[in-house]
DOZAGU-298214 format. One line per field, with one value per residue (C-alpha): residue in one letter; x, y, z. Coordinates in pm, whole numbers, plus 50000, padded with zeros to 5 digits. Layout:
DOZAGU-298214
code c(A,...)
east c(X,...)
north c(Y,...)
up c(Z,...)
//
This chain:
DOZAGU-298214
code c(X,X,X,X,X,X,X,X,X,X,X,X,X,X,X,X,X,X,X,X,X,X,X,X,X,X,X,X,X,X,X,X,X,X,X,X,X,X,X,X,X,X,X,X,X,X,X,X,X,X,X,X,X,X,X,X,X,X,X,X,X,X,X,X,X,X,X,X,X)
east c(79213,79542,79632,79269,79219,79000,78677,78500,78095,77878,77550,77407,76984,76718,76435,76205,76259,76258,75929,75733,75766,75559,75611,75652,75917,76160,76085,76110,76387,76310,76610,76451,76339,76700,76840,76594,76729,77034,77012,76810,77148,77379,77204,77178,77559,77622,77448,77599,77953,77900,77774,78043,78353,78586,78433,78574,78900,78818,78523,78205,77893,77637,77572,77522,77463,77132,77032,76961,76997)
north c(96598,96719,96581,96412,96033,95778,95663,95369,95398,95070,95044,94768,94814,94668,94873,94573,94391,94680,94822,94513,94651,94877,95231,95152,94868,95158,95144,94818,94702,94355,94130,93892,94174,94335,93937,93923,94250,94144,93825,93979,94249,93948,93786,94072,94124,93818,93799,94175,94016,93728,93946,94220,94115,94133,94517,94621,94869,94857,95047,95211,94990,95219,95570,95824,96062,95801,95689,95994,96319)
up c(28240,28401,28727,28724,28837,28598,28812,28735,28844,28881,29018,29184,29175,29350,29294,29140,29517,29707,29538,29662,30029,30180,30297,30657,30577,30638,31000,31018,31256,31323,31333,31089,30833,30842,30771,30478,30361,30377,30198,29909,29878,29872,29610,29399,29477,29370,29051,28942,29007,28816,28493,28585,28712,28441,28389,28759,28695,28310,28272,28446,28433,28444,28254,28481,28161,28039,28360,28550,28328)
//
């Protein structure tokens, strides 16, 4: 593509943690909720890095074309 720029797509997913909650999790705004959120992401994070790192600015990790057409 002329004049186009390469993008790289990854995906981090959580769906299997996330799916455990219940519907009114999402108004949930307690301090210690949000920190458990937030740990859960980090951990996830982490564990995508370690399996993807030497992917990032090489190649996409996810297909968009499989995964959601």
């Amino acid at each position: 593509m002329a004049g186009g720029k390469r993008m790289f797509v990854h995906l981090i997913e959580a769906e299997d943690l996330i799916s455990k909650f219940s519907w009114s999790s999402r108004l949930n705004g307690d301090w210690d909720f949000l920190t458990h959120l937030y740990e859960l992401g980090r951990g996830r994070a982490d564990n995508w890095l370690k399996a993807n790192f030497d992917r990032l600015g090489i190649e996409s990790t996810v297909d968009l074309e499989e995964k959601y057409f």
